[in-house]
C-alpha positions as CSV (number, residue, x, y, z in Angstrom):
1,X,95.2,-17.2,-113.2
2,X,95.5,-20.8,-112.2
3,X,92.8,-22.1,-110.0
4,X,93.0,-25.4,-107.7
5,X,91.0,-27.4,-110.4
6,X,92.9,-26.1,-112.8
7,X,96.9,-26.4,-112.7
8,X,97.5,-25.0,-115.9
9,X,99.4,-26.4,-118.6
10,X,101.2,-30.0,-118.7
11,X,104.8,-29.4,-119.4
12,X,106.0,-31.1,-123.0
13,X,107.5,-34.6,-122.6
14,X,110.5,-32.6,-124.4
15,X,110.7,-30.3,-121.1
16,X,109.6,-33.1,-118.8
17,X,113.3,-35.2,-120.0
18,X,114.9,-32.1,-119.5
19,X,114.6,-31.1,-116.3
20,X,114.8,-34.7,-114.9
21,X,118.1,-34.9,-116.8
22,X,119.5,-31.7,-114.8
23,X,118.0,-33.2,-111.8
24,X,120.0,-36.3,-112.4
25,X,123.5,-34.9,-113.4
26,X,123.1,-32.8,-109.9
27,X,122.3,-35.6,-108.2
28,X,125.6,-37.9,-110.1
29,X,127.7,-34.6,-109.6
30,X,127.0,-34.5,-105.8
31,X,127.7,-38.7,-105.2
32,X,131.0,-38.3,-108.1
33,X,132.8,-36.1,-105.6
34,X,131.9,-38.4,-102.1
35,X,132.7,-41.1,-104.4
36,X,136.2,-39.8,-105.4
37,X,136.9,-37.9,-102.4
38,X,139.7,-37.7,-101.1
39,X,142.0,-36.6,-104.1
40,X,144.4,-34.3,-102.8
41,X,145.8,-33.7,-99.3
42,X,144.0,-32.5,-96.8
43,X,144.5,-29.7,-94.0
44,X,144.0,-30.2,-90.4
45,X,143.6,-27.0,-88.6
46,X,144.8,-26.9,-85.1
47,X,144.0,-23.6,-83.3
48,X,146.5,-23.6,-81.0
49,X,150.5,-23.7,-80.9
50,X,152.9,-26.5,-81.8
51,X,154.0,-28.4,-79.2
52,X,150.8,-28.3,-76.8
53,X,148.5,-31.1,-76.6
54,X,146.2,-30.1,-79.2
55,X,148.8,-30.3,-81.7
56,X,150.1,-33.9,-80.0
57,X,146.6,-35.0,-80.3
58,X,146.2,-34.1,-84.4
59,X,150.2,-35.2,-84.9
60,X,149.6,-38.9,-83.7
61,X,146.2,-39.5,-85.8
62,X,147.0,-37.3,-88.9
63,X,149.3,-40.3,-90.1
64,X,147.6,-42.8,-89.3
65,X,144.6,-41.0,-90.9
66,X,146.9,-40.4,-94.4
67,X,147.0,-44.3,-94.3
68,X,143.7,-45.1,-94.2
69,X,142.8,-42.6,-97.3
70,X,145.5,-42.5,-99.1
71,X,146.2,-38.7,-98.7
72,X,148.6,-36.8,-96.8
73,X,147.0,-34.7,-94.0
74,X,149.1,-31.9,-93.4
75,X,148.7,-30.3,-89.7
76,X,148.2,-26.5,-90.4
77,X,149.0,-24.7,-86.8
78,X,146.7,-21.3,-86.6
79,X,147.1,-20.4,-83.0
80,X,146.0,-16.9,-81.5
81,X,142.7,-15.0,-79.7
82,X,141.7,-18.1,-77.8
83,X,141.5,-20.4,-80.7
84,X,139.2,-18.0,-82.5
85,X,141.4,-17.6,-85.2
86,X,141.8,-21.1,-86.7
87,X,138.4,-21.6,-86.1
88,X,137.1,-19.2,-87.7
89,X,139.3,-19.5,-90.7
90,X,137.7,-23.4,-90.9
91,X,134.4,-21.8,-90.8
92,X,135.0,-19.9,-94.1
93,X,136.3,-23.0,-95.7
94,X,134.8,-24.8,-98.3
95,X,132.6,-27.5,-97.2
96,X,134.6,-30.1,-99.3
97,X,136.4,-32.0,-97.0
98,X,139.9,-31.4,-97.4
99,X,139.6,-28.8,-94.8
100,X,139.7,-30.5,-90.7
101,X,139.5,-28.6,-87.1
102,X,139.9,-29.7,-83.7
103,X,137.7,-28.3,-81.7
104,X,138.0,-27.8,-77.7
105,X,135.9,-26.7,-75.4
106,X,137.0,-23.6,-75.1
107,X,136.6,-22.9,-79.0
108,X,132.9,-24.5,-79.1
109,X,131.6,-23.7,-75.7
110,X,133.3,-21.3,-73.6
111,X,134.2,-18.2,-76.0
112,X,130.8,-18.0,-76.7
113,X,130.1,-17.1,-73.5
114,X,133.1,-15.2,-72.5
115,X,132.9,-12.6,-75.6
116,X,130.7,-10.9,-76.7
117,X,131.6,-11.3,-80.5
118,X,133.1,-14.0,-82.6
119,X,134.1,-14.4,-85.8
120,X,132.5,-17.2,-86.3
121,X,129.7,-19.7,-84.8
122,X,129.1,-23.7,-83.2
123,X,126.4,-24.1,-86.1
124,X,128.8,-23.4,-89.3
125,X,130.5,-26.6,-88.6
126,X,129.4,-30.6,-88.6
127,X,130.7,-32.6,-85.9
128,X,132.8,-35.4,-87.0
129,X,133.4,-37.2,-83.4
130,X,135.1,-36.8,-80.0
131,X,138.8,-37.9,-79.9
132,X,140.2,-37.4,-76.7
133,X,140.0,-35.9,-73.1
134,X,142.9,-34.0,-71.4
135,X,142.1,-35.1,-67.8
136,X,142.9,-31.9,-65.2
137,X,144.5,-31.8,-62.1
138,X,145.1,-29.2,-59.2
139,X,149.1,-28.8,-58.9
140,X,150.8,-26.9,-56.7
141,X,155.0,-26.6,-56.4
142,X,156.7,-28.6,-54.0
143,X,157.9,-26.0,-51.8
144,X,154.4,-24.0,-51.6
145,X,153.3,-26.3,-48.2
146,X,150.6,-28.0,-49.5
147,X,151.3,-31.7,-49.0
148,X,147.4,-33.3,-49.7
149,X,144.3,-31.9,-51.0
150,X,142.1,-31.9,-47.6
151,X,145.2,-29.3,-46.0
152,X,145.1,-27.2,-49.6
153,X,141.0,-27.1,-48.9
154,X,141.5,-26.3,-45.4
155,X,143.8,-23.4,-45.8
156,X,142.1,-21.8,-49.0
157,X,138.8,-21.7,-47.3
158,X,140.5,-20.1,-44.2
159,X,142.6,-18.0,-45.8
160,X,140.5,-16.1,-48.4
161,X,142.0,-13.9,-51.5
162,X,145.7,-15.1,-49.6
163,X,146.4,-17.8,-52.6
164,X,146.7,-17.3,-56.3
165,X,146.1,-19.9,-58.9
166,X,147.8,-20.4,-62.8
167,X,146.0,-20.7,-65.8
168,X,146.8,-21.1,-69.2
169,X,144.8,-18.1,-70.2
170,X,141.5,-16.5,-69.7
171,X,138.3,-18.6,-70.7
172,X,140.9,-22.0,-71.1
173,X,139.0,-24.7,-69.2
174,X,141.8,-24.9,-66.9
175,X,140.3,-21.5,-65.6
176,X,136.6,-22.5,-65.9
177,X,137.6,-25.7,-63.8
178,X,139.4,-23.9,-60.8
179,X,136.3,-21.8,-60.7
180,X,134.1,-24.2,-60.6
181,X,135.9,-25.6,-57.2
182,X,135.8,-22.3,-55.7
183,X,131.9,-22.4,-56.8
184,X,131.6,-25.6,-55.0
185,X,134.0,-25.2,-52.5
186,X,133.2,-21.8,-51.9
187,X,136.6,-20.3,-51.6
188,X,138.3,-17.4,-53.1
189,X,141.4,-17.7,-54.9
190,X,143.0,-15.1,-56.9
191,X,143.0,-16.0,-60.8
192,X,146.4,-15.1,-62.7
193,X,146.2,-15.9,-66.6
194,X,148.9,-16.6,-68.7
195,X,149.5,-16.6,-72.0
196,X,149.7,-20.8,-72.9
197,X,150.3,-23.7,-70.7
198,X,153.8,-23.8,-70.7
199,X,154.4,-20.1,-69.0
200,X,152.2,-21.4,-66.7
201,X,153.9,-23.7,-65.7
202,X,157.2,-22.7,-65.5
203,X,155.8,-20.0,-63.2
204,X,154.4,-22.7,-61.1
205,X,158.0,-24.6,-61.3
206,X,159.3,-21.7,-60.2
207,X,157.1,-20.8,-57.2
208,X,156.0,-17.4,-58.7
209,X,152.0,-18.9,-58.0
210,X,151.5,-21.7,-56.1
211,X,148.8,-23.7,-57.6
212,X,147.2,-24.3,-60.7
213,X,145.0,-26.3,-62.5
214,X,147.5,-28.6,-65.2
215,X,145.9,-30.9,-67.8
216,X,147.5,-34.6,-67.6
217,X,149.5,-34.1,-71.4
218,X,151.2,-30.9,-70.4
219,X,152.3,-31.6,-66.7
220,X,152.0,-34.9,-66.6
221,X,156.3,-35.7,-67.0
222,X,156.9,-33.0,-64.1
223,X,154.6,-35.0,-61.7
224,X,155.6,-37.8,-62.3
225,X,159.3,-36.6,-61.7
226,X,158.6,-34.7,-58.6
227,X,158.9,-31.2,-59.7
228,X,155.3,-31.0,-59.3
229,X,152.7,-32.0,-56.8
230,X,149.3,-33.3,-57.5
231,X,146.7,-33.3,-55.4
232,X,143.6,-34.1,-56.5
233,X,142.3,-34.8,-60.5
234,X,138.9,-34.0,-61.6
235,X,137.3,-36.7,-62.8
236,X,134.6,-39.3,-61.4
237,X,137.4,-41.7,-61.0
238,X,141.3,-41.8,-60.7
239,X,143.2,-41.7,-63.1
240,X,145.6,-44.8,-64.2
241,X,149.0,-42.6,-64.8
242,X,148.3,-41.0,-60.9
243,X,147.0,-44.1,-58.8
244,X,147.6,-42.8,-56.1
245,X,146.0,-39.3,-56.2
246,X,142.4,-38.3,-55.1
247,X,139.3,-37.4,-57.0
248,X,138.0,-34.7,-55.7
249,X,134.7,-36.7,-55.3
250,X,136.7,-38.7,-52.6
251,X,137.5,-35.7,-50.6
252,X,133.1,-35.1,-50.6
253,X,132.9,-32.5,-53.7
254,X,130.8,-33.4,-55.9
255,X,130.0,-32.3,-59.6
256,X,133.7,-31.7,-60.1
257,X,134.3,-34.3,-63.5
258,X,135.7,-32.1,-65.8
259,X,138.1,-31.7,-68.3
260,X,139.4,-30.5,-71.8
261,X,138.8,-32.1,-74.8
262,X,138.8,-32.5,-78.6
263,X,136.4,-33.2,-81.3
264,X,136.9,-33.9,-85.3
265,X,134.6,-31.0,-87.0
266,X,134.5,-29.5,-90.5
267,X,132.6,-26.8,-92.4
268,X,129.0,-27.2,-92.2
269,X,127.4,-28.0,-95.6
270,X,130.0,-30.8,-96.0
271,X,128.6,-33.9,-98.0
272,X,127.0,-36.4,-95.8
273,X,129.1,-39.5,-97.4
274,X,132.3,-37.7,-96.9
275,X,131.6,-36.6,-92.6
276,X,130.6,-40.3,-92.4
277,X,133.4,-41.9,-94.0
278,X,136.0,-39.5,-91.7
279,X,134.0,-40.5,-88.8
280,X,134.8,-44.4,-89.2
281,X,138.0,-43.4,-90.3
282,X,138.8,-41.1,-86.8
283,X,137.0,-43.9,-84.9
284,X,139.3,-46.6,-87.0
285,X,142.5,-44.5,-86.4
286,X,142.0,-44.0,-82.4
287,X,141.5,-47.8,-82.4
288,X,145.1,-48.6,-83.5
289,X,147.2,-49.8,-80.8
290,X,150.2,-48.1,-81.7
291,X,148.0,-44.8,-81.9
292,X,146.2,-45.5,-78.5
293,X,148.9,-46.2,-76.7
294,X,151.0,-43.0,-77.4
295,X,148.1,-41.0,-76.6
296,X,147.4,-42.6,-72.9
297,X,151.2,-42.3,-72.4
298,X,150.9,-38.7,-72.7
299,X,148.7,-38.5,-70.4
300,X,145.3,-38.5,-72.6
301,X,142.1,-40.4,-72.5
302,X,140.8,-42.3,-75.7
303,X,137.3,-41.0,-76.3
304,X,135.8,-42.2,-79.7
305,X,132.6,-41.1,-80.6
306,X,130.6,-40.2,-83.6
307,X,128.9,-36.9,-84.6
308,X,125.5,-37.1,-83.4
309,X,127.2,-38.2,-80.1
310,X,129.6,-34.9,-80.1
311,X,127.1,-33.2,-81.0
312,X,124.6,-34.0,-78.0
313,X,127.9,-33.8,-75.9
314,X,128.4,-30.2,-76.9
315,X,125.1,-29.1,-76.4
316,X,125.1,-30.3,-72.9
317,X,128.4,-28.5,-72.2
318,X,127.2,-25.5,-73.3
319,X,124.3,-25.9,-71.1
320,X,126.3,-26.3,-67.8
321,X,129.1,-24.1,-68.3
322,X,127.3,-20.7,-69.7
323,X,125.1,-21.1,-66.7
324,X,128.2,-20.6,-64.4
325,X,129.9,-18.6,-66.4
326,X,126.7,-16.1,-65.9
327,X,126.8,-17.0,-62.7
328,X,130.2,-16.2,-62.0
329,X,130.0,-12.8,-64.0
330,X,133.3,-14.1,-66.1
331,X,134.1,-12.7,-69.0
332,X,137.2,-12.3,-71.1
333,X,137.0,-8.8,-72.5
């Protein structure tokens, strides 16, 4: 038995060369793959359908992206059960990265609040940076009577459970945000999910609902061509492709700056060298003029920001939004 004063046995200088050697070829093996990464193309997960503004988002920085690192990124569309199943399939990836996800709100914040089991978790992937925000604004059609947002406020509050509102789907933060206003504006206003943006809006088009909650990239082309009215966005300031309508902060509700949005992430475990390099490289990529400016044409806002930032933002999220969730007894089972 081996005593404090007494380690035991110096290992052989034989042994001693040995197991620094090991301990040098890990070390070399770990730095040879950051150093030659990437070799091959890499996959970009994108949880939700083609054609949405997730997928708009990934399609305008993927090439720019393949540019930069000399490897094609290949946008790998894996919609279905609320984003849970791309996500989770990135989860299970190999922490290599050649394997990319963006992340929403709904994906790393809300579904873990409204289910009560995922298939996978916020701390099995590294947060590579924020890309953009999808700012959201309370639509209603043009023949449902509602011609500014103080009349809309006036008649939900006097007419409770009368109104319905769109979403995009159960848990979507289109549907967190309208019930957020009817937490702060204390109305009631029935809740009809959808399955994807684009039903819900040709419902609202069609004056099946009369009101919903439309982030900027999806509706943004109908507003601006009259088929759709906005009212009032919901974020601290206006917004520059609707100058001319309200926050809801101008109208005296406060708290209401919301919207959806998109982080970078990968597999957790990923090599430290490889998540920095593809945060400069996102951060690099959104910088382009040619990529920025498609993006704010579609109606999104350029948000750059690294991983320890996203990270912090996420935490934060998830702070405020399972506490009204609870609140609010919502749930998506």
């Amino acid at each position: 038995m081996t005593s404090r004063n007494h380690p035991g046995p110096t290992p052989s200088p034989r042994r001693q060369l040995l197991c620094l050697g090991a301990a040098a070829l890990c070390a070399w093996s770990g730095l040879s793959h950051a150093d030659t990464w990437p070799s091959q193309p890499i996959k970009w997960v994108v949880a939700y359908p083609a054609g949405g503004g997730s997928d708009f988002l990934a399609r305008q920085i993927a090439p720019q992206l393949s540019k930069q690192l000399g490897q094609t990124v290949i946008i790998d569309n894996r919609p279905g059960a609320a984003g849970s199943i791309g996500t989770s399939l990135v989860a299970k990836s190999a922490p290599d990265g050649y394997t990319l996800l963006s992340g929403d709100n709904g994906a790393m914040v809300f579904n873990h609040a409204m289910y009560k089991k995922l298939p996978y978790a916020v701390n099995e992937f590294a947060p590579i940076g924020l890309m953009a925000r999808f700012p959201l604004i309370l639509t209603v059609n043009t023949n449902s009577g509602f011609n500014s947002a103080r009349q809309w406020l006036a008649e939900v509050k006097a007419n409770p459970g009368k109104f319905s509102y769109a979403s995009p789907g159960i848990g979507s933060p289109h549907h967190l945000a309208m019930e957020l206003i009817k937490e702060r504006t204390q109305t009631f206003i029935v809740h009809v999910p959808y399955r994807g943006t684009a039903f819900a809006i040709q419902d609202l088009m069609g004056g099946v609902v009369p009101m919903a909650i439309i982030d900027s990239a999806a509706g943004l082309t109908q507003m601006r061509t009259g088929k759709l009215r906005p009212l009032a966005v919901l974020s601290s300031k206006r917004i520059a492709q609707l100058p001319d309508v309200p926050t809801f902060e101008e109208l005296g509700i406060k708290g209401l700056d919301v919207s959806a949005w998109q982080g970078l992430f990968v597999p957790k475990g990923t090599p430290e060298a490889i998540t920095s390099r593809l945060s400069s490289e996102m951060l690099k990529a959104l910088s382009m003029p040619e990529v920025k400016n498609r993006l704010e044409d579609f109606g999104l806002e350029v948000t750059p920001s690294d991983g320890p930032s996203l990270s912090r933002f996420v935490q934060q999220e998830t702070q405020a939004w399972h506490a009204l969730i609870k609140e609010r007894r919502l749930s998506a089972e």
